[in-house]
N, C-alpha and C positions, 0 to 999 in steps of 0.2 A: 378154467372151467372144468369143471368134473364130469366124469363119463356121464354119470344119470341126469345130468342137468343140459346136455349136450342131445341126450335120447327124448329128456322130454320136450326141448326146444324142437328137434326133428318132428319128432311126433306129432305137435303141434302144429307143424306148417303142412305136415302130409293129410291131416284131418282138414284144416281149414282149407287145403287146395281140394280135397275131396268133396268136401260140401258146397264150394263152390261150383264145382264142373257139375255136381248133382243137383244145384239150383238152378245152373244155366239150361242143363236137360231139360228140368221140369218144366219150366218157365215159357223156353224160348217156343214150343210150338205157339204156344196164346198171345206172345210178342208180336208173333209174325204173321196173326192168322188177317186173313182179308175178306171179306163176301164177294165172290163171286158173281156178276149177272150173269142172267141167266142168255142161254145163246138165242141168236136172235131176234134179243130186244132191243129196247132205245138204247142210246146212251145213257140213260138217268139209271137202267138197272130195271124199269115196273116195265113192264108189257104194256101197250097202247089198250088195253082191255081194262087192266084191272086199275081200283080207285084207290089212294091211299087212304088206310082207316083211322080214324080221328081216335085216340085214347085218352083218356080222361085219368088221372091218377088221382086216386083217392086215398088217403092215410086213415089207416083203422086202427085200431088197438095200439099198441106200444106200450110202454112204462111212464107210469105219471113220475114228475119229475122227485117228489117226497120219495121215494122209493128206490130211485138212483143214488140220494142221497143220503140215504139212508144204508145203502148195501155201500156207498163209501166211507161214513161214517164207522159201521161195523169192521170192516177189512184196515183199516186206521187202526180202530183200538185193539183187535186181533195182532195186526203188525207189532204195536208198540207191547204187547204181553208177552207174545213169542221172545222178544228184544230184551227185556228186563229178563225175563226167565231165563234164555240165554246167557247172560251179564255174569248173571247171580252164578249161572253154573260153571261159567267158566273161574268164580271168584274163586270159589269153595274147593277148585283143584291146584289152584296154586301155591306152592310149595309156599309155606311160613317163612320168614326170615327173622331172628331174634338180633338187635343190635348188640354186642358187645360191651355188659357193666363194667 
């Protein structure tokens, strides 16, 4: 194994240990958060006063579904233009080979 290929193997595992330990930072406070009741109340957590409030969830606006599929449709044929244009420029730099008459 060669020096550079030894550095970038390092280098790799000290990044990916990095971003590890810096996902677990971010993360772990929201992993472990808990609600507190409040002091004393019942057990259940609500104060013997207050009533639990009934919410009603209602779904407004959003994306009609033609529209969804239509921006994947788009990002598809984008993809595959990128991909040929790519092909093509990688073709055009490859050295010529002439067989031997």
């Amino acid at each position: 194994m060669s020096r550079i290929q030894f550095v970038r193997r390092a280098g790799s595992v000290v990044i990916a240990a990095a971003c590890s330990l810096y996902s677990f930072v971010l993360f772990a406070p929201s992993a472990f958060a808990r609600v507190m009741p409040p002091p004393g109340g019942s057990g259940s957590g609500l104060s013997p006063q207050s009533n639990p409030t009934v919410v009603h969830n209602v779904v407004t606006g959003g994306m009609a579904g033609w529209q969804i599929a239509l921006i994947a449709v788009a990002a598809a044929v984008l993809t595959a233009t990128f991909a040929v244009l790519a092909d093509r420029l990688r073709q055009s730099h490859r050295k010529v080979r002439l067989a031997a008459a």
